[in-house]
N, C-alpha and C positions, 0 to 999 in steps of 0.2 A: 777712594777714601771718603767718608761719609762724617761729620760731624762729631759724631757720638764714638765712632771708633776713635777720632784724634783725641780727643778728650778722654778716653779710655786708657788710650798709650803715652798720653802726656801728665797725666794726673800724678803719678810718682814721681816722677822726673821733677817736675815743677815746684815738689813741696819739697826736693831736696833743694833744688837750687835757692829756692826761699829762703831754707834753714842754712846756708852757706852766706847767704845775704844777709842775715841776720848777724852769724856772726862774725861775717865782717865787721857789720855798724857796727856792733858792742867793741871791737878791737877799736874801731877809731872815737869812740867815747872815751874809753876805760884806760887805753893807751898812749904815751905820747909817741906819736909816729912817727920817724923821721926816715930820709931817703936810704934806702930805698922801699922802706917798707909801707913809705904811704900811697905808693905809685903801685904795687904789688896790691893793695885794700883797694883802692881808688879804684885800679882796674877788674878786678873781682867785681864790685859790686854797678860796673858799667856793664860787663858781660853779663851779670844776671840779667840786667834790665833789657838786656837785646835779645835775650832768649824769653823775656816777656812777649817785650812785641814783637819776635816773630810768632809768637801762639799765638798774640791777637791778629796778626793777618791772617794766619792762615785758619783760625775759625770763621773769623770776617768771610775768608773766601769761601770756604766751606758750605758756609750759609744758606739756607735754601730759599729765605726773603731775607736779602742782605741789610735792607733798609730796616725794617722790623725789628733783625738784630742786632744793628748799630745802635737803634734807642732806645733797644731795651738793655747797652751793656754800656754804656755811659763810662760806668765807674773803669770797667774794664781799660777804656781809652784814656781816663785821665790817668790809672797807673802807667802809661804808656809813657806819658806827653809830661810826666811830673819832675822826672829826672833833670828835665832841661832847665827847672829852675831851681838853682843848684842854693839859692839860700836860703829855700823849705826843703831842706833835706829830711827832715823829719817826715814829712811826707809821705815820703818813698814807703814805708811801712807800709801804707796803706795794699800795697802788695800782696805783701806776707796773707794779712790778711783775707782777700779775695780769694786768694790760691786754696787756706785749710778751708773756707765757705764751701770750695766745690762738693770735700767730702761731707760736709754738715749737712748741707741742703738736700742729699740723698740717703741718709741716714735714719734708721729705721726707730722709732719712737723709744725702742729698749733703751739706744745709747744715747739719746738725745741730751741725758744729766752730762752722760763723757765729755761729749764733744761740747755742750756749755762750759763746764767746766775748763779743759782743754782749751777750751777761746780766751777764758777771764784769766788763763795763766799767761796766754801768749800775749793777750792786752795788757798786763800787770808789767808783765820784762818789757816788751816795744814801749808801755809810756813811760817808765823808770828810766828806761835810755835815753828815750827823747828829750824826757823832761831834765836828765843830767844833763844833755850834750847843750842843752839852754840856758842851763840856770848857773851850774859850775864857775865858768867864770866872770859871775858878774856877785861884784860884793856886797849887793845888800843881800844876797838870795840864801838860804838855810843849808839848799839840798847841794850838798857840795862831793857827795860820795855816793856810790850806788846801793848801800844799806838806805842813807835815806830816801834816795828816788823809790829804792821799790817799798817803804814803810809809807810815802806819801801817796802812790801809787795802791797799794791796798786798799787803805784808807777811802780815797775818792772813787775808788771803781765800785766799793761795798756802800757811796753816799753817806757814809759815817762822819769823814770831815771835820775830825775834831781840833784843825787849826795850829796845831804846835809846830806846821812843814807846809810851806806855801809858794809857793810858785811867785815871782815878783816881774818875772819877762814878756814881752807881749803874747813867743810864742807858747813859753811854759804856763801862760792863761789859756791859750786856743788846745793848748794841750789838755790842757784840766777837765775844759767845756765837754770836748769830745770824748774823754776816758768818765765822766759824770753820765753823759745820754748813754755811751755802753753801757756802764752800771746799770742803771734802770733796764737798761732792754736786759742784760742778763738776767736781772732781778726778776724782771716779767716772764722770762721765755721759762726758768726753771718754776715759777708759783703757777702756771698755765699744764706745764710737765707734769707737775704732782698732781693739778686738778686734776687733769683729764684721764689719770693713773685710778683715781681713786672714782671719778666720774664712772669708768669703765669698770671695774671692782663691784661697785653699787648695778650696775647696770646688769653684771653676769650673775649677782645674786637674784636681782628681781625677775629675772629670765628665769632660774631655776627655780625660785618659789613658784613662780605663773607655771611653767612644768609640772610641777607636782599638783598643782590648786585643778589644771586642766584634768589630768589623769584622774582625780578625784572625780571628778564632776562626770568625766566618760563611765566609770565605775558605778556611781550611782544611777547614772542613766539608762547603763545598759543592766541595774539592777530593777530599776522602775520599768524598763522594758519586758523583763521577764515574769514580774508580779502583773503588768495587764494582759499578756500572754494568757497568761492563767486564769486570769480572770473574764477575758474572754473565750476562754475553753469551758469553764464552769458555766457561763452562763450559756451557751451552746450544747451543753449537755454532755460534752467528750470527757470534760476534766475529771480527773482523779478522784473526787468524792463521789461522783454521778459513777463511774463504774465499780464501786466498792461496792453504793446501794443496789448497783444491778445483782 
């Protein structure tokens, strides 16, 4: 078993169980849960997080410079080791995320608009949640229902911000911070897509006019090639008026 095959065979697997952990969280937001149904969410969403980190061992093991790969996957271990600190639950999201990265990162420039998009919507529902499961029940706070999480939640990930829905808790700030730098990077990653769309556009035109502008120039050359022809035939006595006058 080699790396890239586990990775092959875990990659669906993985963004179900994510999108199962997802809607766990939103049950234990949106819901009041009581026994036994919050032992039933509770443990759902501890099983997801064990079927993380057995993916991350066993890529860890997999690994062909295990060291290498450890620091270049960082993030990967703090989804592991996040669960344990059970009053950033908010956190845990950060999961979800990593997991749909695997298919973005391999994703071929066509769908690149999709899958940004596809990320600003899974960011928009994961901070609406977060940011209800924080703000809800503390009474100076606005966002008290999940229309407003997700209208406050558009708002700051588009850096629009127009202040009528505001986050008042320490973690519905760290919340904010982080759903503001996604905005930008979205913002970035799709004005970078369209450049490089149109970059290339421009690019395959000035290739066909240079096409055409060459083939001209072959055309005239090999038409000035055959006007000295001749005129080196004329003046050698062979060409075509010198044998009329013969």
């Amino acid at each position: 078993m080699t790396l890239d095959r586990w990775q092959r065979l875990t990659d669906t697997p993985l963004i179900v169980v994510a999108l199962v952990f997802v809607v766990a969280y939103a049950w234990t937001v949106l819901a009041d849960l009581r026994p036994p149904a919050d032992r039933v969410q509770d443990a759902v969403m501890w099983g997801a997080w064990a079927l993380f980190g057995i993916d991350y061992i066993v890529r860890l093991t997999l690994a062909e410079r295990r060291w290498q790969w450890f620091w270049r996957h960082l993030l990967d271990l703090a989804i592991v080791v996040l669960p344990v600190l059970r009053p950033l639950r908010l956190l845990r999201l950060v999961g979800l995320l990593a997991i749909f990265q695997r298919f973005a990162g391999t994703a071929f420039r066509g769908r690149a608009m999709l899958y940004v998009f596809s990320y600003g919507a899974v960011l928009v529902l994961m901070a609406g949640l977060a940011v209800l499961d924080a703000e809800q029940n503390d009474i100076h706070s606005r966002i008290h229902s999940f229309g407003e999480a997700l209208w406050w939640a558009c708002v700051t990930i588009t850096t629009v911000g127009y202040g009528d829905i505001v986050p008042v808790t320490v973690i519905g700030k760290f919340i904010a911070v982080g759903l503001m730098i996604a905005g930008v990077g979205i913002v970035g990653t799709v004005a970078a897509t369209i450049a490089s769309y149109f970059i290339e556009k421009v690019g395959e035109r000035d290739e066909l006019e240079q096409r055409v502008t060459r083939r001209h120039i072959k055309e005239v050359m090999d038409e000035l090639a055959e006007v000295k022809t001749m005129l080196v035939m004329m003046q050698a006595g062979t060409g075509p008026a010198n044998k009329v006058e013969e």
